[in-house]
mmJSON file of the N, C-alpha and C atoms, coordinates in Angstrom:
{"data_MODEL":{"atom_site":{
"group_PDB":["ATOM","ATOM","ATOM","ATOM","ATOM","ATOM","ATOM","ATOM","ATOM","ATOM","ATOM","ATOM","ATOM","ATOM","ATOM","ATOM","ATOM","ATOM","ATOM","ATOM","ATOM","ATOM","ATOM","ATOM","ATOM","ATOM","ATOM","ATOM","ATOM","ATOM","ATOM","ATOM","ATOM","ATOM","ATOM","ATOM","ATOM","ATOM","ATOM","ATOM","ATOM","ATOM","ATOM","ATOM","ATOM","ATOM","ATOM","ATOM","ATOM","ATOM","ATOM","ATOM","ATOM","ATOM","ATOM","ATOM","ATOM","ATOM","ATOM","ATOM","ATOM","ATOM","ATOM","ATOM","ATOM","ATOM","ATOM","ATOM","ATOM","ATOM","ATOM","ATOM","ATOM","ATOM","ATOM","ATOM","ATOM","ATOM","ATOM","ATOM","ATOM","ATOM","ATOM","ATOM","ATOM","ATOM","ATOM","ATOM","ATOM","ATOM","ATOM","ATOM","ATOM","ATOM","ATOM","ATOM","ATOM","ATOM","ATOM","ATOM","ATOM","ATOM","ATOM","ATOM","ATOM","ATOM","ATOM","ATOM","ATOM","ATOM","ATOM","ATOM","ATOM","ATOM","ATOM","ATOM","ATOM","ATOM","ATOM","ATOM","ATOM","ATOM","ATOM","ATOM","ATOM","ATOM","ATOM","ATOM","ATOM","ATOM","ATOM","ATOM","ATOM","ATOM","ATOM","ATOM","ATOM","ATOM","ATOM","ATOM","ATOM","ATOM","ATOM","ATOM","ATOM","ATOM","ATOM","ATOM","ATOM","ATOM","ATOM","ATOM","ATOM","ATOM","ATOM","ATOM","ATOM","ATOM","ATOM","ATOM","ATOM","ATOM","ATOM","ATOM","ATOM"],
"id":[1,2,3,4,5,6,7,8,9,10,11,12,13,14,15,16,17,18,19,20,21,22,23,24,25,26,27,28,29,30,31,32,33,34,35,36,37,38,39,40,41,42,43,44,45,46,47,48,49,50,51,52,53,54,55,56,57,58,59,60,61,62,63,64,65,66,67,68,69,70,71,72,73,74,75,76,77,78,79,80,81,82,83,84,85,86,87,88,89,90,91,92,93,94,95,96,97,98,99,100,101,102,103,104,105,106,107,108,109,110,111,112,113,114,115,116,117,118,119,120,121,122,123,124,125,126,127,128,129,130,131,132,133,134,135,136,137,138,139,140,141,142,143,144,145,146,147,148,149,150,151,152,153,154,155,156,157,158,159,160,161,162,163,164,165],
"type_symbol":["N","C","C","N","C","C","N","C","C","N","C","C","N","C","C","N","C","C","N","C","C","N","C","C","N","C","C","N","C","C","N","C","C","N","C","C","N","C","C","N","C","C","N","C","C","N","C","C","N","C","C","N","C","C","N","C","C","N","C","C","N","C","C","N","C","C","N","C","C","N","C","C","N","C","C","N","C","C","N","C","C","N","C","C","N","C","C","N","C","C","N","C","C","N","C","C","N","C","C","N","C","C","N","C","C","N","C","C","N","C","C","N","C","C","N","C","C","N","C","C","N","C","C","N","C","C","N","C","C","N","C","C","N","C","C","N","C","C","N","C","C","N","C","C","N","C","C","N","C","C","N","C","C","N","C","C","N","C","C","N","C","C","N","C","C"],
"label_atom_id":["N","CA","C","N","CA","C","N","CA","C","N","CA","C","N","CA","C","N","CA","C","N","CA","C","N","CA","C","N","CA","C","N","CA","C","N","CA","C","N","CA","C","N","CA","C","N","CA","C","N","CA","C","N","CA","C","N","CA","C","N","CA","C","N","CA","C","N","CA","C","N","CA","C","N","CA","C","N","CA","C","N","CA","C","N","CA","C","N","CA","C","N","CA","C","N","CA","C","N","CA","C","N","CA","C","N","CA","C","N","CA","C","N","CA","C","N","CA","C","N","CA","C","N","CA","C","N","CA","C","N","CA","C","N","CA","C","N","CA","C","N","CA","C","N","CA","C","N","CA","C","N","CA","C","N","CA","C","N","CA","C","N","CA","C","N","CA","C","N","CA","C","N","CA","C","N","CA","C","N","CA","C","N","CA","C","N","CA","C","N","CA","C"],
"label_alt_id":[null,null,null,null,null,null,null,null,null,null,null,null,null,null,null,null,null,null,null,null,null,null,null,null,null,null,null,null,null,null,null,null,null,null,null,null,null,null,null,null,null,null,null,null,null,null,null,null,null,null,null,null,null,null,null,null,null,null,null,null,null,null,null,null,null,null,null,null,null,null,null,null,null,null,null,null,null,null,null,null,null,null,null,null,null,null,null,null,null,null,null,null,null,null,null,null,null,null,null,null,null,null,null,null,null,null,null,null,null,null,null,null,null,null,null,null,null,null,null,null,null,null,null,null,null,null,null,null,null,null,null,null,null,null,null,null,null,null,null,null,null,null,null,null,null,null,null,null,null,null,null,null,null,null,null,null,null,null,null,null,null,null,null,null,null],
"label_comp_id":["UNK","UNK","UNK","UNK","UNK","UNK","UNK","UNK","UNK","UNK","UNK","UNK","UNK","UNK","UNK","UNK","UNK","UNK","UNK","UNK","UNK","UNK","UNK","UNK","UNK","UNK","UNK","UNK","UNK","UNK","UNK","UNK","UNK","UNK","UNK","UNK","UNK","UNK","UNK","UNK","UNK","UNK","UNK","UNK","UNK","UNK","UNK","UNK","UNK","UNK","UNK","UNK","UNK","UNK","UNK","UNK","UNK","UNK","UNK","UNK","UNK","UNK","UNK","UNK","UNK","UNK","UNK","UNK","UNK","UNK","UNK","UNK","UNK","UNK","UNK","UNK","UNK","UNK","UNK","UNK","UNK","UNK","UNK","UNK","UNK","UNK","UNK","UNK","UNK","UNK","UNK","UNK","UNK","UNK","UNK","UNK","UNK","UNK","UNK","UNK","UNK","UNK","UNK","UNK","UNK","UNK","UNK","UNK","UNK","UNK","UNK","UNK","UNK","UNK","UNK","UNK","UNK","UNK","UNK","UNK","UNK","UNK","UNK","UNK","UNK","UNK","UNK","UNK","UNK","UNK","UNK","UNK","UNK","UNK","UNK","UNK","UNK","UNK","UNK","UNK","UNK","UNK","UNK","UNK","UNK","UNK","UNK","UNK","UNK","UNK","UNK","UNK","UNK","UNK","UNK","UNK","UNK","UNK","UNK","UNK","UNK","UNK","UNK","UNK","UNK"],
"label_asym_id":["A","A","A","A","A","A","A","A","A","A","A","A","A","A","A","A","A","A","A","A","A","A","A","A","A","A","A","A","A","A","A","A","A","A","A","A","A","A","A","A","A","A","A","A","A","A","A","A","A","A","A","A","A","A","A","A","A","A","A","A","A","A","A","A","A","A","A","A","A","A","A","A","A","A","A","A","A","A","A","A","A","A","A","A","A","A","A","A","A","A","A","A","A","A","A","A","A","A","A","A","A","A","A","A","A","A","A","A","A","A","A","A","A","A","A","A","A","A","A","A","A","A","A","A","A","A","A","A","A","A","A","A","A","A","A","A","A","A","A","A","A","A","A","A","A","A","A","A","A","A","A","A","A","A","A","A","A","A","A","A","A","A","A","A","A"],
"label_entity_id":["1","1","1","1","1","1","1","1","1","1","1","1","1","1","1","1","1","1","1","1","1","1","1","1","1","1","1","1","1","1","1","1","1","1","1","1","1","1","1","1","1","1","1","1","1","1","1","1","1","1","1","1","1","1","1","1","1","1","1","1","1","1","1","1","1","1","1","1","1","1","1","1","1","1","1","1","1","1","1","1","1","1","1","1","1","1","1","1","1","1","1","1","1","1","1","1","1","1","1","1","1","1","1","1","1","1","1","1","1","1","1","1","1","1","1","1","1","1","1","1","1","1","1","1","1","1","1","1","1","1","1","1","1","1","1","1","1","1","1","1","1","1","1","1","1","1","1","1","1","1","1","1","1","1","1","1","1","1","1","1","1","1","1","1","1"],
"label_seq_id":[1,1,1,2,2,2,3,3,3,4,4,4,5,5,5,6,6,6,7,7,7,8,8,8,9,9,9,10,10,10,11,11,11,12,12,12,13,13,13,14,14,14,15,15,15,16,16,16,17,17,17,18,18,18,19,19,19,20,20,20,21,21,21,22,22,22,23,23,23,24,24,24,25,25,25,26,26,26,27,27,27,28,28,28,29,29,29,30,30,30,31,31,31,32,32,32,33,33,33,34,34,34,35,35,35,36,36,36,37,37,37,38,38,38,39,39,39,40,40,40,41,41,41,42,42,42,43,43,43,44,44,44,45,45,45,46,46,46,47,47,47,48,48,48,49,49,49,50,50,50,51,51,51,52,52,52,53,53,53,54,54,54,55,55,55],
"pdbx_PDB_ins_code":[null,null,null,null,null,null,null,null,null,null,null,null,null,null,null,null,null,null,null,null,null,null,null,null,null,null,null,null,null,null,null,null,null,null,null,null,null,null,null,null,null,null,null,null,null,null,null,null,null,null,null,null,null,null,null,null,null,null,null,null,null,null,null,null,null,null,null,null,null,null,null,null,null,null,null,null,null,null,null,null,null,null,null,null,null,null,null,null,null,null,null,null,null,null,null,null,null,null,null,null,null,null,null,null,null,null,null,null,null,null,null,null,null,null,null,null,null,null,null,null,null,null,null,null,null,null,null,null,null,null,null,null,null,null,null,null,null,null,null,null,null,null,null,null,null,null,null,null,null,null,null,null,null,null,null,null,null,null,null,null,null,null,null,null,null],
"Cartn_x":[-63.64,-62.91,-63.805,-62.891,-64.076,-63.962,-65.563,-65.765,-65.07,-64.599,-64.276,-65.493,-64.503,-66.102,-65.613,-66.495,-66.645,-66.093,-65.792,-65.106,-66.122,-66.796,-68.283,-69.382,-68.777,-69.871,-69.555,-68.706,-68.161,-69.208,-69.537,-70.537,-72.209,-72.559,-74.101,-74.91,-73.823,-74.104,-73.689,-73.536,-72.505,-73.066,-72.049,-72.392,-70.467,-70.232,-69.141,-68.75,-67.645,-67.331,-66.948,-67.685,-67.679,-66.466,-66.767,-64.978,-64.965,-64.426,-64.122,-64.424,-63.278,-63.459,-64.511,-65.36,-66.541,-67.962,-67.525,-68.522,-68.06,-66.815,-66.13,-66.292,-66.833,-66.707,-65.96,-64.631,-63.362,-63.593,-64.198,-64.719,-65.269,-66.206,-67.447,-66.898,-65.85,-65.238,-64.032,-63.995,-62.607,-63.624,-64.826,-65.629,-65.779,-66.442,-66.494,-65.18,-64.541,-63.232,-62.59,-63.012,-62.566,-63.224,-65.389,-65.878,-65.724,-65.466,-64.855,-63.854,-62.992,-61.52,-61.627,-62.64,-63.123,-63.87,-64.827,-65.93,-64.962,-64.148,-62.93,-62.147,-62.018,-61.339,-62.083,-63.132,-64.181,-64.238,-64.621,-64.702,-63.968,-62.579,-61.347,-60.837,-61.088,-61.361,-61.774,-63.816,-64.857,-64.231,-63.694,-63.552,-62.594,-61.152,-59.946,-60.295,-61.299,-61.022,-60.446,-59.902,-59.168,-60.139,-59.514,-59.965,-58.839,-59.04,-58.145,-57.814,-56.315,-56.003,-57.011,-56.815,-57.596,-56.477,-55.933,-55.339,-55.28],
"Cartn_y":[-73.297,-72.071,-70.897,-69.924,-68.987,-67.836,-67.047,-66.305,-64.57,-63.791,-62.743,-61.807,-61.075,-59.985,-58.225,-57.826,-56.044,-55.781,-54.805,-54.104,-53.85,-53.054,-52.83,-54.103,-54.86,-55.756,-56.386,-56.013,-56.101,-55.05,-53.862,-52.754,-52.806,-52.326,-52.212,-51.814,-51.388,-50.515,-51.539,-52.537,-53.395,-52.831,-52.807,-52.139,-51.761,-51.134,-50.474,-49.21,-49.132,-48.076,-46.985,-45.786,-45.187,-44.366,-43.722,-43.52,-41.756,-41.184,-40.024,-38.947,-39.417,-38.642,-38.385,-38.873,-38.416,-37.975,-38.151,-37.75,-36.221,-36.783,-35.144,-34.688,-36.444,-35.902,-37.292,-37.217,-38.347,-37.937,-37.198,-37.574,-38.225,-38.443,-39.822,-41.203,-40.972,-42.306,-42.665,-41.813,-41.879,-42.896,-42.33,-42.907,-44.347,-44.743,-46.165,-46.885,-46.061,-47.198,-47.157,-46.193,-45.855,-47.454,-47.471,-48.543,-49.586,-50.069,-51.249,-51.877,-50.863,-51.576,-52.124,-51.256,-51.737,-52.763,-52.884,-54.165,-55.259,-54.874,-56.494,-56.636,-56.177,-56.388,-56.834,-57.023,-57.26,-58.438,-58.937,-60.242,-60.887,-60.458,-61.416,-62.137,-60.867,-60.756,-62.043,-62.26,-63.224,-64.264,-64.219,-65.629,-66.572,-65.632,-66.682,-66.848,-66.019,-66.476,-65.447,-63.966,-63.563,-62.3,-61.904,-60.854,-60.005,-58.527,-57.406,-57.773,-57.484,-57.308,-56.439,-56.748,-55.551,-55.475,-54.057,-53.622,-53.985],
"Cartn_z":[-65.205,-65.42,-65.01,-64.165,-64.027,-65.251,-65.06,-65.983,-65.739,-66.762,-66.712,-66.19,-65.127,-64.699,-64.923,-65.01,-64.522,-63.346,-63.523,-62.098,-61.244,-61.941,-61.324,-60.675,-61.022,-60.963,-59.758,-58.938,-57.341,-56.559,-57.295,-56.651,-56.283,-56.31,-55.786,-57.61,-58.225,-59.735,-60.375,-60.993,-61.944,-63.373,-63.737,-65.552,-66.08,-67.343,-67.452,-66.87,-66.979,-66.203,-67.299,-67.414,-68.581,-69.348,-70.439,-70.96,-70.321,-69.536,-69.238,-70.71,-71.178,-72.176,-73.153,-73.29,-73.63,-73.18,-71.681,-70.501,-70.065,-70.281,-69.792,-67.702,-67.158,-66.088,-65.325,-64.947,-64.905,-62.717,-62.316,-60.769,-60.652,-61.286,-61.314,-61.706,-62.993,-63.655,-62.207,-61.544,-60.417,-59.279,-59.412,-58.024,-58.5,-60.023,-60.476,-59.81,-60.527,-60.552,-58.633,-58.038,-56.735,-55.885,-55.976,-55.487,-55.625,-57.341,-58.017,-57.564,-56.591,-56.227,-54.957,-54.214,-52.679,-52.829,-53.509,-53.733,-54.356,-55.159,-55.606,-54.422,-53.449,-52.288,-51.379,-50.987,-49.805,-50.476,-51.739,-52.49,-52.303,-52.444,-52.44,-50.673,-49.703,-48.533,-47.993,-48.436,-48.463,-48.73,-50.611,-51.437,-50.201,-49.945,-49.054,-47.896,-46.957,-45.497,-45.275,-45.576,-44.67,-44.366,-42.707,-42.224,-41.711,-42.281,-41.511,-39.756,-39.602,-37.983,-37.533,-36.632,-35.387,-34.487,-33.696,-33.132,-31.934],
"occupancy":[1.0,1.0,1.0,1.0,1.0,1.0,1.0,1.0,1.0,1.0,1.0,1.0,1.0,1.0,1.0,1.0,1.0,1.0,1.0,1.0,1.0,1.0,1.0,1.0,1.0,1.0,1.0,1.0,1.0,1.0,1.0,1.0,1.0,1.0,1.0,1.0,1.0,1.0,1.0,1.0,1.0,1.0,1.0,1.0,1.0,1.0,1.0,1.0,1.0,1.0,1.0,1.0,1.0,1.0,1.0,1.0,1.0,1.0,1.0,1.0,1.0,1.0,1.0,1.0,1.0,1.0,1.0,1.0,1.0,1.0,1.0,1.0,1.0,1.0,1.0,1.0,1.0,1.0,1.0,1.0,1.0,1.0,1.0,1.0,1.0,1.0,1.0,1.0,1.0,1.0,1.0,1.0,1.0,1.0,1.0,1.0,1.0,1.0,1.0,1.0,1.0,1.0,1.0,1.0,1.0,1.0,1.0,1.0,1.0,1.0,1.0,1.0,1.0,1.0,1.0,1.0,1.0,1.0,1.0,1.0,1.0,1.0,1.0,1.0,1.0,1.0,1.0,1.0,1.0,1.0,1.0,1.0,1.0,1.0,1.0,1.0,1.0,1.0,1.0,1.0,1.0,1.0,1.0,1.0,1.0,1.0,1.0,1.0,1.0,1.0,1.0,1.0,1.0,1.0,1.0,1.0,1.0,1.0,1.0,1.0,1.0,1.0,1.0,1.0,1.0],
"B_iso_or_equiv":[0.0,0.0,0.0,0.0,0.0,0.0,0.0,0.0,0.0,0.0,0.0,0.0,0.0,0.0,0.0,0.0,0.0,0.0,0.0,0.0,0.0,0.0,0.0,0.0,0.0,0.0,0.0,0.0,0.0,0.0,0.0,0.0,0.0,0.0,0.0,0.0,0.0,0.0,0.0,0.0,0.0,0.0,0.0,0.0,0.0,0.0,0.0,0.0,0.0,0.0,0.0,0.0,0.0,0.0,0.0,0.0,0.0,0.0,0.0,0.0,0.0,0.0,0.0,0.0,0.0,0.0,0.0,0.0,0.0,0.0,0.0,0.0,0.0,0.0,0.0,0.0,0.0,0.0,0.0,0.0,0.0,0.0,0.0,0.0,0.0,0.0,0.0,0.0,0.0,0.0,0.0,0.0,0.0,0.0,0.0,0.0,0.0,0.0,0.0,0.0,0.0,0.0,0.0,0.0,0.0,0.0,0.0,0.0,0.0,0.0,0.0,0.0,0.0,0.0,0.0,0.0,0.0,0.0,0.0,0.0,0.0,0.0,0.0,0.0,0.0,0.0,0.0,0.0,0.0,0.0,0.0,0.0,0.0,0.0,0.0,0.0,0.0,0.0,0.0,0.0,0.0,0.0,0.0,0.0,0.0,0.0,0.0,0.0,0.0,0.0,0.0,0.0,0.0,0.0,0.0,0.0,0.0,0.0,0.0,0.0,0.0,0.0,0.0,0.0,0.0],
"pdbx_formal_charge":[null,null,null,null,null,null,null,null,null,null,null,null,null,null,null,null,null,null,null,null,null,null,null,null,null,null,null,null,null,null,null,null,null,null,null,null,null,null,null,null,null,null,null,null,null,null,null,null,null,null,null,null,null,null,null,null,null,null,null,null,null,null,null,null,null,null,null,null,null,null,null,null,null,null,null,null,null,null,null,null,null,null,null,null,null,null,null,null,null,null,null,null,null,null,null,null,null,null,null,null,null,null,null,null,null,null,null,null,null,null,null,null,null,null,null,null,null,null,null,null,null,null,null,null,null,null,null,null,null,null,null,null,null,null,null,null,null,null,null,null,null,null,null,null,null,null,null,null,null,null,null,null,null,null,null,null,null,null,null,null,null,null,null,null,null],
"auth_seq_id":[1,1,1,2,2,2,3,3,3,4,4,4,5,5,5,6,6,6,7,7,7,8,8,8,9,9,9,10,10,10,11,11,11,12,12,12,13,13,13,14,14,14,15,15,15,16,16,16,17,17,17,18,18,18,19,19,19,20,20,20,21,21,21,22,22,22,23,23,23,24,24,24,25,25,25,26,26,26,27,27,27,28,28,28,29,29,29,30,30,30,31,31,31,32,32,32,33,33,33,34,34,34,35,35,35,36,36,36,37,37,37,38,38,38,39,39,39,40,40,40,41,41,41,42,42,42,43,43,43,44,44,44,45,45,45,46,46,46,47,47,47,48,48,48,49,49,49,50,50,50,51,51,51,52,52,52,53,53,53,54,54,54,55,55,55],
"auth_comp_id":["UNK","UNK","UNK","UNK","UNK","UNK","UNK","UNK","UNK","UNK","UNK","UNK","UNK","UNK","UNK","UNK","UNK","UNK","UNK","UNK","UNK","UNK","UNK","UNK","UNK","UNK","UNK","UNK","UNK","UNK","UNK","UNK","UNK","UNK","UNK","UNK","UNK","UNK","UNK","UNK","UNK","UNK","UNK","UNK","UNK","UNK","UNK","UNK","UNK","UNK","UNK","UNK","UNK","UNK","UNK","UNK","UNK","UNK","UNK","UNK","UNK","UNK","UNK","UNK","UNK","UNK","UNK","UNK","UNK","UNK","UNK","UNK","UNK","UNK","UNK","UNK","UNK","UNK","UNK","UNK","UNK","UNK","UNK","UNK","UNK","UNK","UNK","UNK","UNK","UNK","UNK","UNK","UNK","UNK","UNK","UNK","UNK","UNK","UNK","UNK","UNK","UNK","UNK","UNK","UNK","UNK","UNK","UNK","UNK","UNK","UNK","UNK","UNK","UNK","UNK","UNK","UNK","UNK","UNK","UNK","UNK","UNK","UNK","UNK","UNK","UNK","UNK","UNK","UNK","UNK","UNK","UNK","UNK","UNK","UNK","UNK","UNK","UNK","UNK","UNK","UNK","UNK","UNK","UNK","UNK","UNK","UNK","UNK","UNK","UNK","UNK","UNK","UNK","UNK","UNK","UNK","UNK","UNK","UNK","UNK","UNK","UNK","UNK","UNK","UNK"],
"auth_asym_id":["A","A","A","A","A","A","A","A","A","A","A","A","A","A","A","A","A","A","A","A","A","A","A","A","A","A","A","A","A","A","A","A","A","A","A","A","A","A","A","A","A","A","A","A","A","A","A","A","A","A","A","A","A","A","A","A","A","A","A","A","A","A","A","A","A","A","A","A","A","A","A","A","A","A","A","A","A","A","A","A","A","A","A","A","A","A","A","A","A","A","A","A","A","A","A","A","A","A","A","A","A","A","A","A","A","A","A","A","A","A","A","A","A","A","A","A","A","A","A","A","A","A","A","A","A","A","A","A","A","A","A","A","A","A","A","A","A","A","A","A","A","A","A","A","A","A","A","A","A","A","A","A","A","A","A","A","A","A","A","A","A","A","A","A","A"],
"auth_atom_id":["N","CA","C","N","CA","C","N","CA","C","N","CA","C","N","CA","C","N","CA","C","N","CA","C","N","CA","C","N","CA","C","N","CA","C","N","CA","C","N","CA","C","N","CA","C","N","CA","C","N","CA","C","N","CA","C","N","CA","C","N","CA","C","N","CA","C","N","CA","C","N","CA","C","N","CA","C","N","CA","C","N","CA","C","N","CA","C","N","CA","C","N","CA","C","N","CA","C","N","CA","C","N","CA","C","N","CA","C","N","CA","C","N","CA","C","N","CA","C","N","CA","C","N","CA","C","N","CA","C","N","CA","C","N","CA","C","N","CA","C","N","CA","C","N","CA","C","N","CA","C","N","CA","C","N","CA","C","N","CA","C","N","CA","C","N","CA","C","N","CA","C","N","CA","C","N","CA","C","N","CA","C","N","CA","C","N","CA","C","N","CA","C"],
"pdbx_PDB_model_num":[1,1,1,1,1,1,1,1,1,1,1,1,1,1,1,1,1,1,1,1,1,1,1,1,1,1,1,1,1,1,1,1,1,1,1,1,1,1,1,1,1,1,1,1,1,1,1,1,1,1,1,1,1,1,1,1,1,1,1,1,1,1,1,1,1,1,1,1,1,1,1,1,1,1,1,1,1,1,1,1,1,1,1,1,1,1,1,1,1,1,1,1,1,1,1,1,1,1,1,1,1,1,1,1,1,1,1,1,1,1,1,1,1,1,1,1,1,1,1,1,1,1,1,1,1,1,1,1,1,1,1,1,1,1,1,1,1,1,1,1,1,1,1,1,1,1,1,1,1,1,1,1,1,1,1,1,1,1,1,1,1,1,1,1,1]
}}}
């Protein structure tokens, strides 16, 4: 079974991704969660075999 991961932990940074609201700065929490979604995509990309068309 695989193990549950971080979002982050797809990134170059792996750690939590912090609570806005008590940082008070939700651009930075936008960028976590912005790289997290690209790095779970390049993974998933890797994991199946697939590669973007090219034109």
């Amino acid at each position: 079974m695989d193990k549950v991961r971080l979002l982050r932990d797809f990134t170059d940074e792996p750690g939590d991704i912090e609570d806005p609201w008590y940082s008070g700065n939700f651009d930075r929490v936008g960028n976590q969660i912005r790289t997290g979604c690209e790095g779970l995509l390049r993974w998933i990309i890797e994991e199946l075999g697939l590669y973007p068309r090219t034109n």
